[in-house]
C-alpha positions as CSV (number, residue, x, y, z in Angstrom):
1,X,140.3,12.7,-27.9
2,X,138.0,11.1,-25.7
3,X,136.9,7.5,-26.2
4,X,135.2,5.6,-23.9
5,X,133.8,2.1,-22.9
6,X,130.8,-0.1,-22.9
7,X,130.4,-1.5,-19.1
8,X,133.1,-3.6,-18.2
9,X,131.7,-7.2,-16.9
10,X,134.7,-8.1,-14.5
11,X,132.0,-9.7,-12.3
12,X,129.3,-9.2,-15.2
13,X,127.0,-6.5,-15.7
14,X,124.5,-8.6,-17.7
15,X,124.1,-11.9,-18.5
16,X,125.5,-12.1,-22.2
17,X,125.4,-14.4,-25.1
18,X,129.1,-15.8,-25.7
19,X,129.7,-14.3,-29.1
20,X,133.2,-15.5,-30.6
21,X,134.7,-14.9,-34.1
22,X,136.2,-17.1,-36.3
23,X,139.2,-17.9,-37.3
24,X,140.2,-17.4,-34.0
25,X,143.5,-15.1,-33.7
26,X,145.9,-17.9,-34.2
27,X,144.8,-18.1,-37.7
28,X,147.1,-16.1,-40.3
29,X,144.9,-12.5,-41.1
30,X,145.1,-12.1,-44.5
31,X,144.2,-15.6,-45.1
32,X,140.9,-15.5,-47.2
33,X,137.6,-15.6,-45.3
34,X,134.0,-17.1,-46.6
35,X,131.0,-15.7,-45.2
36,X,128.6,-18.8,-43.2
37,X,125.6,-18.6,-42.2
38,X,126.2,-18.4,-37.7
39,X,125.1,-21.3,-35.7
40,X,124.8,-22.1,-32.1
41,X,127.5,-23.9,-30.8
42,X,128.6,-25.5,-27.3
43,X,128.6,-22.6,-24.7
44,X,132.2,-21.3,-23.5
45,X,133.2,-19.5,-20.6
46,X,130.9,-16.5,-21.1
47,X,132.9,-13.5,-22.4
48,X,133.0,-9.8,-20.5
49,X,132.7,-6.9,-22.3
50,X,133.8,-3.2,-22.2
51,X,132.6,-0.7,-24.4
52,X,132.1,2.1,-26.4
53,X,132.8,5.2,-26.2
54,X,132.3,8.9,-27.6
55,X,134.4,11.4,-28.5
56,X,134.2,13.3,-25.8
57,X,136.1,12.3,-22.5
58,X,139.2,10.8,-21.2
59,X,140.7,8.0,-22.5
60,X,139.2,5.0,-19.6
61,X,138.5,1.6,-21.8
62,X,137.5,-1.2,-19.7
63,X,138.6,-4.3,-20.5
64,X,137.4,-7.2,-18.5
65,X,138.7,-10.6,-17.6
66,X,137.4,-13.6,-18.7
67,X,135.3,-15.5,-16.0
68,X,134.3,-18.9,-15.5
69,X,130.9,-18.9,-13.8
70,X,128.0,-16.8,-15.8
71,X,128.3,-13.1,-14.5
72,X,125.9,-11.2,-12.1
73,X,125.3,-7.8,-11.8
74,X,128.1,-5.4,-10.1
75,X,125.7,-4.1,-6.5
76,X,128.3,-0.5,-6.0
77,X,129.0,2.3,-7.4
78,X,132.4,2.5,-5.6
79,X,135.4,0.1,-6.2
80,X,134.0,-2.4,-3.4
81,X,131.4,-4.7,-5.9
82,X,129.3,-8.3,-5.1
83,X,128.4,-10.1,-7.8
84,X,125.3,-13.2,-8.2
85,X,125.2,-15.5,-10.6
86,X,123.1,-14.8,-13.7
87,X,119.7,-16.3,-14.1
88,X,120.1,-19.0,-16.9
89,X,118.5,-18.5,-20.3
90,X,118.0,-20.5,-23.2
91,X,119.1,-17.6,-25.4
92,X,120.8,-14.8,-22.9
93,X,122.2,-10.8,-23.9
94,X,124.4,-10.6,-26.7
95,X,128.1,-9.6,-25.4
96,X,128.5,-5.8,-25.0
97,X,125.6,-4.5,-26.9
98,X,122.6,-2.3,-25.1
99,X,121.8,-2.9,-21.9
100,X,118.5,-5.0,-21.6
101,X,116.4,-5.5,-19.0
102,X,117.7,-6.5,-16.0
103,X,116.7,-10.0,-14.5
104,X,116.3,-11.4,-11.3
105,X,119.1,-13.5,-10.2
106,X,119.5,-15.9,-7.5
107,X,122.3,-17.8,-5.9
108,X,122.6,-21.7,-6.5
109,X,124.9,-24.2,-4.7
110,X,128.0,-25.2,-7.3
111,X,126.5,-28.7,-7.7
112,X,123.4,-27.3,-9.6
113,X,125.1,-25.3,-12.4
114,X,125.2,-28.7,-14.4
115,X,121.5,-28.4,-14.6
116,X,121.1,-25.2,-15.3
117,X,120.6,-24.7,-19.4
118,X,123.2,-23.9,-21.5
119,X,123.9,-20.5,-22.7
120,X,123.2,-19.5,-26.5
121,X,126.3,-18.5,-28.5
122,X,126.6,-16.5,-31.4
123,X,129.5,-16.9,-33.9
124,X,130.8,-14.9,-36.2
125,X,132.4,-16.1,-39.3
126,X,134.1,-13.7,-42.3
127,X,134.2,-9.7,-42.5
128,X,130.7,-9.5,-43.4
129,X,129.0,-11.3,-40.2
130,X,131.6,-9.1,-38.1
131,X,130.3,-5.9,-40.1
132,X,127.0,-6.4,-39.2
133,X,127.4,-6.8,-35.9
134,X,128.7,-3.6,-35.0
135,X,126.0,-1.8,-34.0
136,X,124.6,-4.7,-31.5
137,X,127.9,-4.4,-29.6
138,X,127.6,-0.6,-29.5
139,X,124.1,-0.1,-28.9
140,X,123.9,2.4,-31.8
141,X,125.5,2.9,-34.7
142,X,129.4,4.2,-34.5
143,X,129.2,7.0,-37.4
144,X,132.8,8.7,-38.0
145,X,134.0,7.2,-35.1
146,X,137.0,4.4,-35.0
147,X,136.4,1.3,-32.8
148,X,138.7,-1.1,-31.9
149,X,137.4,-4.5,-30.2
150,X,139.2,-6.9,-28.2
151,X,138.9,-10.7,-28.6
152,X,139.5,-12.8,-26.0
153,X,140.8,-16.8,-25.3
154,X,141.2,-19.2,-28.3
155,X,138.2,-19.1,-29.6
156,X,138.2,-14.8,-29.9
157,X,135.7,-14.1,-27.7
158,X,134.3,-10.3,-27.7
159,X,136.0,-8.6,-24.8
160,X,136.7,-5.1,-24.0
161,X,136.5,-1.9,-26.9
162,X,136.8,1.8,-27.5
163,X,135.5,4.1,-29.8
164,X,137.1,7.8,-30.9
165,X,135.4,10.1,-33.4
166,X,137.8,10.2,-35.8
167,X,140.4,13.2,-36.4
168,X,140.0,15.7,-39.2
169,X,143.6,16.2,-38.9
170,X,145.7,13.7,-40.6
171,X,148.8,14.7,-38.1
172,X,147.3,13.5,-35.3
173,X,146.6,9.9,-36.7
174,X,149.8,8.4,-35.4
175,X,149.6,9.6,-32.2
176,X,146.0,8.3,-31.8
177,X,146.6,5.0,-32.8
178,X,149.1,4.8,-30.4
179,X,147.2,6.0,-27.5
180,X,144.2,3.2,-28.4
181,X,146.1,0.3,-28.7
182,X,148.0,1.2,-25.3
183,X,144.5,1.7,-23.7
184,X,142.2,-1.5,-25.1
185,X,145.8,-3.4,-24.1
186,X,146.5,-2.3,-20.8
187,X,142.8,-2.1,-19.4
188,X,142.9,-5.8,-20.5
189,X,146.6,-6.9,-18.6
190,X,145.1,-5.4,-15.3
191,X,141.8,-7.5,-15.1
192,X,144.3,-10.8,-16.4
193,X,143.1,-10.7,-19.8
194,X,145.4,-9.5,-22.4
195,X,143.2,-9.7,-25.6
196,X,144.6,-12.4,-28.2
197,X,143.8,-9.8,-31.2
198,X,141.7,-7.1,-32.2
199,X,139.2,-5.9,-34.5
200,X,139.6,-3.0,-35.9
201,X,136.5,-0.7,-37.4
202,X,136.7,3.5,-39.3
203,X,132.9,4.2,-39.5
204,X,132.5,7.3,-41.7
205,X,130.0,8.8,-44.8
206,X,131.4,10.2,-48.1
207,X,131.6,13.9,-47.8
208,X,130.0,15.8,-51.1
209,X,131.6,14.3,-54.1
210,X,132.9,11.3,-52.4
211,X,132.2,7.4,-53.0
212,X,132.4,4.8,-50.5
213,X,135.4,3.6,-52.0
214,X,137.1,6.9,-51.8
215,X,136.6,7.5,-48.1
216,X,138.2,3.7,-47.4
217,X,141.3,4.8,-49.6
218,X,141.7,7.9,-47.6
219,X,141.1,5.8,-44.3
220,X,144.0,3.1,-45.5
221,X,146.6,5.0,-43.5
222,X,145.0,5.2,-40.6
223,X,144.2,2.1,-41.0
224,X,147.8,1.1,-41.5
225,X,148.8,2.9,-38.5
226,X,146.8,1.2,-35.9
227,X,147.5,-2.0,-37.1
228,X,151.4,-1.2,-36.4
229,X,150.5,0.2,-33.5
230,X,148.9,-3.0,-32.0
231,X,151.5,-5.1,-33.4
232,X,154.2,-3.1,-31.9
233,X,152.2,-4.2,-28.2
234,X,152.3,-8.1,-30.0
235,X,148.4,-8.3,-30.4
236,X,148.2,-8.8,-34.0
237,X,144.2,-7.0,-35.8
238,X,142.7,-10.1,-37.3
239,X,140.6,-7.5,-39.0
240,X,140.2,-4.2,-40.1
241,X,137.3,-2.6,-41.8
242,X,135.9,0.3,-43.3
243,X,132.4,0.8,-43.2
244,X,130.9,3.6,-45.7
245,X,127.4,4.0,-47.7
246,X,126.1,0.9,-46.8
247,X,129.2,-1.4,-47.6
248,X,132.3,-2.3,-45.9
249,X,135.8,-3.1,-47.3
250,X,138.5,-5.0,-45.7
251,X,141.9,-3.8,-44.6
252,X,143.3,-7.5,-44.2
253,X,142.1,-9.6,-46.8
254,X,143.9,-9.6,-50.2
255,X,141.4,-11.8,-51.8
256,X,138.8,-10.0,-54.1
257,X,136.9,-13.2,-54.4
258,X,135.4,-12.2,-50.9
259,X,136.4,-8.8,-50.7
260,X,136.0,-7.0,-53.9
261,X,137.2,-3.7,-54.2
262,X,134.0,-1.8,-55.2
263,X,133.4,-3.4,-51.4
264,X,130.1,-5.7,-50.6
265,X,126.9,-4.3,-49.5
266,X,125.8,-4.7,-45.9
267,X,123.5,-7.1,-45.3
268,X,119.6,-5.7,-45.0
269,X,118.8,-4.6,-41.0
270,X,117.5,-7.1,-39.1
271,X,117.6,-10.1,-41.2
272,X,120.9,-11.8,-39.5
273,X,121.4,-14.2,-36.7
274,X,122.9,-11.3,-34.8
275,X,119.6,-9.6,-34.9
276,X,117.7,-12.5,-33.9
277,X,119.5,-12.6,-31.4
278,X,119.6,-9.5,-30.2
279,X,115.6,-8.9,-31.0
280,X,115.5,-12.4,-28.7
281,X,116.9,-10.6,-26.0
282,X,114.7,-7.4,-26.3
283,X,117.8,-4.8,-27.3
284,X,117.0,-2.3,-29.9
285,X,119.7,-0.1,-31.7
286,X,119.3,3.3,-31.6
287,X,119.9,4.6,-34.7
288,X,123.2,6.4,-35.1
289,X,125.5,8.7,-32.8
290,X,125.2,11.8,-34.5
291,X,121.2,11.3,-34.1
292,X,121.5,10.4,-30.7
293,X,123.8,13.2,-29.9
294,X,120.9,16.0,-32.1
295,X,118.4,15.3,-29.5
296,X,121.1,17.2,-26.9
297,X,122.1,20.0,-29.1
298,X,121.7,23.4,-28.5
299,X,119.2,25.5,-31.0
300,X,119.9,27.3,-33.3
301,X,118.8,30.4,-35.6
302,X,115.7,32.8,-34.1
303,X,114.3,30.5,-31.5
304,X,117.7,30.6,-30.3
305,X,117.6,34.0,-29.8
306,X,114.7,34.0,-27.8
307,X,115.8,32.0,-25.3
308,X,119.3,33.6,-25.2
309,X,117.0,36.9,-24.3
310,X,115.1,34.8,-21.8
311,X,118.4,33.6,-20.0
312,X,119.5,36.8,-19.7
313,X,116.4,38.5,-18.0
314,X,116.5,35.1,-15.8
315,X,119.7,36.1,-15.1
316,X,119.5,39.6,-14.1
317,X,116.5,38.9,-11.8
318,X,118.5,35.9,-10.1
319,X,121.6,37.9,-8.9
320,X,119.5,40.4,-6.3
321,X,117.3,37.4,-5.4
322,X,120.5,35.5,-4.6
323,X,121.6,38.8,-2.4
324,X,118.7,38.6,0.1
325,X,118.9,36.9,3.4
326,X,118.0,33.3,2.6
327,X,118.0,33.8,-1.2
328,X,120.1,30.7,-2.1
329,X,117.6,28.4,-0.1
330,X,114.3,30.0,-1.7
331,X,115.8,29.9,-5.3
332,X,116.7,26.1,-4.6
333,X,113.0,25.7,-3.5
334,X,111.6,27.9,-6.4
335,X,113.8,25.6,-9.1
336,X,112.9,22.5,-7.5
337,X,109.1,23.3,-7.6
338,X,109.2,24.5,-10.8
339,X,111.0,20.9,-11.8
340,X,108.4,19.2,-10.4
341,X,105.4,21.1,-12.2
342,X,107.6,20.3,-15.7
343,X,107.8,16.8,-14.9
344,X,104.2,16.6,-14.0
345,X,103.2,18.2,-17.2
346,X,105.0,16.2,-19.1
347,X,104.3,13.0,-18.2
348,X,100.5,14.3,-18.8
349,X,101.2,14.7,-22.4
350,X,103.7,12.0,-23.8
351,X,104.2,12.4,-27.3
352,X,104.3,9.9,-30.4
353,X,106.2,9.7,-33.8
354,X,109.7,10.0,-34.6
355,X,112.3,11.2,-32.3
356,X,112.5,14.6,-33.7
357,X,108.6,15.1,-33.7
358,X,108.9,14.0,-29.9
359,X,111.5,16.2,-29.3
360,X,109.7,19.0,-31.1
361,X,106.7,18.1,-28.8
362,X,108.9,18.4,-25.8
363,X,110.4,21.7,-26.7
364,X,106.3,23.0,-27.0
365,X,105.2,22.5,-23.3
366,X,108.0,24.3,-21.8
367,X,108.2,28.4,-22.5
368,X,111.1,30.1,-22.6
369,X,111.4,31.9,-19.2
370,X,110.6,28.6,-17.4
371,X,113.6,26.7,-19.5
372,X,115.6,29.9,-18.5
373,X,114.7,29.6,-14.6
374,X,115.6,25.9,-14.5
375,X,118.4,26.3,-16.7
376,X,120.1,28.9,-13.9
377,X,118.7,26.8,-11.0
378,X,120.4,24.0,-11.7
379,X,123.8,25.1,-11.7
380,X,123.6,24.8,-8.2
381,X,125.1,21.5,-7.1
382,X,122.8,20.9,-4.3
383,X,119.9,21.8,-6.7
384,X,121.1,19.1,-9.1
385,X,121.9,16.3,-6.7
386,X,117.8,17.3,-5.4
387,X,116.9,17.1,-9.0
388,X,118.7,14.2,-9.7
389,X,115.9,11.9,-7.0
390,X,113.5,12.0,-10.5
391,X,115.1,8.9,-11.4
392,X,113.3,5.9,-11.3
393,X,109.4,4.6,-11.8
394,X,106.9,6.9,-13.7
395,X,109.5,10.2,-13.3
396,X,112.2,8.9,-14.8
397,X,110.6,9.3,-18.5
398,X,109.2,12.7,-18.4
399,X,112.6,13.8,-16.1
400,X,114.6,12.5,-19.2
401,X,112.9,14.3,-21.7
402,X,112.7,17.5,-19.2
403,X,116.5,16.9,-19.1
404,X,116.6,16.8,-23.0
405,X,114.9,20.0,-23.8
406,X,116.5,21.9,-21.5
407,X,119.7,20.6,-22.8
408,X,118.4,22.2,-26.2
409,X,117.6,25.5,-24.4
410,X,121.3,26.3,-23.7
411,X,121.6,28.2,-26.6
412,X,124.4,30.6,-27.5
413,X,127.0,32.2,-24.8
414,X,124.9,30.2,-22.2
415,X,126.3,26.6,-24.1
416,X,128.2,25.4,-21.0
417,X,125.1,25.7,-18.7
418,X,124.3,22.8,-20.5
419,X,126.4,20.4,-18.6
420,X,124.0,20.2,-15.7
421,X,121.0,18.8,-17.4
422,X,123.0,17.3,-19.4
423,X,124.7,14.9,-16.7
424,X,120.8,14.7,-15.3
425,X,119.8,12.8,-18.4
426,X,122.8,10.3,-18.4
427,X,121.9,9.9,-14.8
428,X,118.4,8.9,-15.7
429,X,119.7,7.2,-18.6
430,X,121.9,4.7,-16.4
431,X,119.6,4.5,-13.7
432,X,117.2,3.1,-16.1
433,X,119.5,0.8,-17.5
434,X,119.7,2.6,-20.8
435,X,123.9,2.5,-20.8
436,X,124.4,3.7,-25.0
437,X,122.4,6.3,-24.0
438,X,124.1,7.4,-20.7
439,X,127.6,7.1,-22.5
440,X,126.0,9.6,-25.4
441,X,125.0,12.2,-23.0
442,X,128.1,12.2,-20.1
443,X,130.1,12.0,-23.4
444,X,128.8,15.6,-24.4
445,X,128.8,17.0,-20.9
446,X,132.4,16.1,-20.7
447,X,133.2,17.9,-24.2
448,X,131.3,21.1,-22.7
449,X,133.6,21.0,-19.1
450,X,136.0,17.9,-18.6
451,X,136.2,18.8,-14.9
452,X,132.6,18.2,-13.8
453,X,133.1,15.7,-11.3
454,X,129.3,14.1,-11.1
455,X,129.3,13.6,-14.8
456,X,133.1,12.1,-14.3
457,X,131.9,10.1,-11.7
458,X,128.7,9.0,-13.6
459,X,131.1,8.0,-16.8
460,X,133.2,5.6,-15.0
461,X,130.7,4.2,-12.8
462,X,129.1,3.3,-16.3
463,X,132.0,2.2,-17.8
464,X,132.6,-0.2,-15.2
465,X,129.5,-1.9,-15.6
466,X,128.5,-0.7,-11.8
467,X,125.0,-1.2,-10.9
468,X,123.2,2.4,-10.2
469,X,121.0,0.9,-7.2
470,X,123.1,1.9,-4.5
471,X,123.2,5.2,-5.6
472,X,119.4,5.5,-6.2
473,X,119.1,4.2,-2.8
474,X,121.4,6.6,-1.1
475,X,119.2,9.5,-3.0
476,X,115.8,7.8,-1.9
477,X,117.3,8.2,1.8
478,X,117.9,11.9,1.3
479,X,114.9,12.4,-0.2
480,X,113.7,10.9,2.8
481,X,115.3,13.1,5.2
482,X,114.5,16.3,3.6
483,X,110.9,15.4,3.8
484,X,110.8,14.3,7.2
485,X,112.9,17.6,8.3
486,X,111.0,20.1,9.7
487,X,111.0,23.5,8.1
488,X,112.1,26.5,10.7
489,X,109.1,27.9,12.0
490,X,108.4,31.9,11.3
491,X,108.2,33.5,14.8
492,X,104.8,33.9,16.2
493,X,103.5,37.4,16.4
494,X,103.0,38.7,19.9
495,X,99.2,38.9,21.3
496,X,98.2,42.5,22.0
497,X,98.3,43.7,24.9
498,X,99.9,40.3,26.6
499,X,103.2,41.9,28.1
500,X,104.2,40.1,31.5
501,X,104.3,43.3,33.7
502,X,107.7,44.2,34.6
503,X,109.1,45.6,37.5
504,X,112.0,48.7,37.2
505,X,114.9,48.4,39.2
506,X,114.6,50.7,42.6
507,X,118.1,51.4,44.1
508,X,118.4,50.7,47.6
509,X,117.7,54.1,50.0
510,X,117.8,54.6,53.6
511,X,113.9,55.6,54.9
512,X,111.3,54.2,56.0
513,X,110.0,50.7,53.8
514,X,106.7,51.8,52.8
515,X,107.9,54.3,50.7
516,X,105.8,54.8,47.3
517,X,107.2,53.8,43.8
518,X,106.4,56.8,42.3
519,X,105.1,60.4,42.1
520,X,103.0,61.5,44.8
521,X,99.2,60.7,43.9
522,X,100.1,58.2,41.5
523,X,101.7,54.3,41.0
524,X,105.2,54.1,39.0
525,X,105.6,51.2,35.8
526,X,105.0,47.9,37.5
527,X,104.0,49.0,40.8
528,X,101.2,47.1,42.4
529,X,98.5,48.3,44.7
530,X,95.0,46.3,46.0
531,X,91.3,47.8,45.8
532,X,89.3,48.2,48.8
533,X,88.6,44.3,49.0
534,X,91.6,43.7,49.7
535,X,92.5,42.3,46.5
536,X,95.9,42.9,44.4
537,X,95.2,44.5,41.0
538,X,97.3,45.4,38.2
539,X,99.1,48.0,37.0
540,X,98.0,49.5,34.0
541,X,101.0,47.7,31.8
542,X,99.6,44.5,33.0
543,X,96.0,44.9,33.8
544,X,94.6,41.6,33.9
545,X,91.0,42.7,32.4
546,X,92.7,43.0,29.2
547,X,93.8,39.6,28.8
């Protein structure tokens, strides 16, 4: 069980539109609900948000405080954080949905914030308003998952949320419940702000022979469950609903007049405020978890196969090149040239269409034994942090979708060498401001090994809403350095015939001085003698007219 959580905004990640729901949490939750068309209404303090998670890692919600200045951007990737004041917008980010596109910001004295405009604010009225807006706060669309969102202040206020996939096994329901309400709580009391209530969402399909209605009857306990289970912490759910085949029922509302039980359809994508809004802003949803997670799963059936074979040749040939004197450096150099040459090619040939046809694109420029080498390469640590430099500007696409397809390539008993290309792309993902994404793919490189620290570190860093430049700096300045460090020279090979002559030790003998260094009629190693001008010349292991 491993949910986890949009950025949390303690000091605001990105400016965000103040989105609050209505009745606000003081309001009895079963008392029946209307649904209004949302209008913009006097901005409040602007909300924080946490997030989303998937299934796959520790339990870590975020749940901010409420501020009261417009939030900046976090500068660290460490506990230590700045924050700026946001640029003001007429319309600004909805609250906790996709990460847009970062703005400039600049600091202004207190005495100007009355001039700055006000912020836009979206609110939510009835089940069917907060239905829809689901996938804006997640960035994607929360198939079988459950989410739980916090509301904050009076006036309900989107704050912090998790999201779990939820469990097959009808056992376990009690204790999950428990363990979400205590974490979408508790992350709230330590940044001051306990939520007020809680919205609570079960996002899953009919199975074969099911209805929509069927799958929110078998959700009712679970349901149940985590309604007690926040009550029991005194933060009441103002709402719970199930979302199924395009319509959503409500837990709460006893009222068929607005919540029938055949349920009420969802309203058609992209025709709400909330979208406006959103499509205002320039965030996109990106289709649904389960898509987002196929473009990072392993193949399957023959091609599968193949590569299986090709990671085990790579593998064999990689253990006596890794035995030779220097091996480890030349492989890292070999696998970091051979990343470079990918990226290159693919950013020569970027594909169009649907996902899947890009993906299938992808999987076409790179051969098997090249997938294999890099696949093996990157398990080295210092190979990956090299790697991880593609980041930013016109690498960070193609270094994504390198990521991706090698990702796919981890095929059979080689499925947990996926973890390393796998915490590349939510790198890239972040660094580029693409946080639903990032969460998607640390999400399944935690599921593969729990105890990989950079994806770990990576996870919370993006839970926290931290901003990635410090780290991209700190890999710009070792990119730096290993440019600018000279390689170790081979040795020069010695000039023929270029041997300093050398002299041979003569022990000390009584006689007379002039005594000869070697056989009579001859000159010993090293021994000098001059021609008939007078001259010194050479012996023959120095002789100067070889030079």
């Amino acid at each position: 069980m491993n949910p986890h959580s949009e950025p949390s905004k303690r000091t605001g990640d990105i400016p965000s539109t103040p989105t609050t729901v209505t009745p606000s949490a003081a309001n009895p939750p079963n008392s029946p609900r209307s649904p209004h068309t949302p209008k913009p209404q006097a901005p409040a303090d602007p909300p924080s948000s946490s997030g989303s998670s998937a299934p796959t890692a520790p339990i870590d919600p975020q749940d901010p405080a409420e501020t009261s200045s417009p939030p900046g951007p976090e500068k660290a990737t460490n506990p230590s954080t700045s924050s700026e004041p946001a640029a003001s917008s007429p319309t600004s980010h909805l609250t906790g949905s996709a990460t847009p596109p970062r703005r400039s910001h600049s600091s202004a004295p207190a005495d100007a914030a009355e001039a700055q405009p006000a912020e836009a604010q979206v609110t939510l009225r009835g089940p069917a308003e907060l239905a829809d807006a689901l996938p804006y706060l997640m960035g994607f669309y929360p198939d079988d998952s459950i989410v739980m969102v916090a509301l904050n202040g009076e006036r309900g206020r989107f704050g912090g949320r998790v999201r779990l996939g939820i469990p097959t096994d009808t056992a376990q329901w009690p204790d999950v419940a428990d363990q979400l309400a205590e974490c979408l709580i508790s992350a709230g009391q330590e940044r001051d702000s306990r939520p007020a209530a809680i919205i609570v969402y079960l996002c899953q399909e009919p199975a074969a022979g099911e209805s929509g209605k069927d799958v929110k009857d078998r959700l009712r306990p679970l349901a149940q469950r985590l309604r007690t289970a926040c009550g029991a912490l005194d933060v009441p759910v103002l709402e719970a609903l199930c979302l199924s085949n395009g319509r959503f029922w409500s837990y709460c509302c006893p009222d068929f007049r607005c919540c029938p039980a055949e349920g009420t359809p969802m309203v058609m994508p992209g025709t709400s405020v909330m979208a406006a809004a959103a499509a205002y802003a320039g965030m996109q949803v990106r289709g649904s978890l389960k898509e987002m997670e196929a473009r990072l799963t392993p193949r399957t059936g023959p091609r599968a196969a193949e590569q299986e074979k090709a990671l085990d040749a790579a593998a064999g040939a990689l253990v006596p090149r890794m035995l030779r004197r220097d091996g480890a450096a030349a492989v890292r150099r070999d696998t970091l040239d051979l990343a470079g040459a990918m990226i290159h090619r693919f950013r020569q040939d970027t594909p169009s269409g649907s996902n899947r046809a890009r993906d299938a694109c992808d999987d076409a420029l790179i051969t098997d034994a090249e997938a294999a080498d890099l696949i093996l390469g990157l398990q080295d640590r210092v190979t990956r942090d090299r790697a991880a430099e593609w980041m930013d500007g016109p690498a960070a696409a193609p270094a994504l979708r390198l990521w991706r397809a090698l990702a796919r390539r981890c095929a059979g008993g080689y499925a947990e060498h996926a973890v390393a290309p796998l915490t590349l792309a939510g790198w890239v993902c972040w660094s580029t401001e693409d946080g639903p994404s990032a969460r998607v793919a640390l999400s399944c490189a935690l599921a593969i090994d729990p105890d990989y620290t950079f994806a770990q570190l990576l996870h919370r860093a993006v839970n926290e809403g931290l901003d990635p430049e410090p780290l991209r700096r700190c890999l710009r300045e070792q990119h730096r350095e290993a440019a600018d460090e000279p390689r170790p020279a081979a040795p020069a090979p010695a000039a023929k015939d270029t041997r300093q002559p050398t002299k041979r030790p003569v022990p000390t003998r009584p006689g007379p001085a002039g005594r000869p260094g070697g056989p009579r009629g001859g000159t010993g190693p090293g021994s000098r003698t001059t021609d008939g001008r007078g001259r010194r010349r050479a012996g023959r292991d120095g002789d100067r007219s070889r030079r």
